[in-house]
N, C-alpha and C positions, 0 to 999 in steps of 0.2 A: 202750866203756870205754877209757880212756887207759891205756897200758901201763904199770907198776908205776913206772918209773926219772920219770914224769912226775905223779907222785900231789900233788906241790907245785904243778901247775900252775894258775895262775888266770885269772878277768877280770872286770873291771869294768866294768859300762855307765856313761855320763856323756853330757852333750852335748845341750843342754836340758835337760829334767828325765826319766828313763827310768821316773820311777815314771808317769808321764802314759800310758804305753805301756799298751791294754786287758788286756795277755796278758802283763805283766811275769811275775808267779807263775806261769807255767805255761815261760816261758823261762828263770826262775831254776834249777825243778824240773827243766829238760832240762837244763841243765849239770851240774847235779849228776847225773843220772843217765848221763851222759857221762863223769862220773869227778872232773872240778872241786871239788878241794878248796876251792878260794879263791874267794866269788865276790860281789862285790862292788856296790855303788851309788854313786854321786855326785849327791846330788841340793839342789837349791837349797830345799828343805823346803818348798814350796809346796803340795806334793800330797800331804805326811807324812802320817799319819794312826796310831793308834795300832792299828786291826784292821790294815789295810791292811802295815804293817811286821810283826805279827803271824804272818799267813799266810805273807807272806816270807821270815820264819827257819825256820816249820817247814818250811819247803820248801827250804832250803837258801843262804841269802843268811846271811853271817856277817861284815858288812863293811859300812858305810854313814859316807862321808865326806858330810861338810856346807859350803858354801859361801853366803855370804851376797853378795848383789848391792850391797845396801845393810842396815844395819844394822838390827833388827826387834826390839824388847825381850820384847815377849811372847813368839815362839818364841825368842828365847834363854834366859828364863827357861823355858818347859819345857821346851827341850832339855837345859839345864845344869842346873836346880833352883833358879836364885838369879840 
């Protein structure tokens, strides 16, 4: 566990896509359990998926930035709504 004065501390994976990664949820679940309040995704939405982000909040992932390579109108519509 992270000592009290560090309870803000975060991290983000990024850098290809981390949701691709077999064992993301269970990496998210160790930082959290490690004390990580903040802990985040960057992912180019390719591998989104609506379980998949699911299991990863309740495990502790409270942060998902989006980047687009090129521009994609259907997940920008389910991303945004519109």
């Amino acid at each position: 566990m992270l000592s009290d004065e560090k309870t803000d501390t975060g991290i983000t994976f990024y850098g290809g896509d981390p949701l691709l990664h077999p064992n993301i949820t269970e990496i998210v679940r160790f930082c959290r359990e490690k004390g990580y309040r903040k802990i985040g995704i960057l992912t180019n939405t390719g591998s989104l998926d609506e379980s998949g982000l699911e299991d990863l909040l309740e495990n502790g992932l409270n942060s998902v930035g989006i980047y687009f390579n090129s521009f994609n109108e259907e997940v920008h519509k389910r991303l945004t709504g519109g």
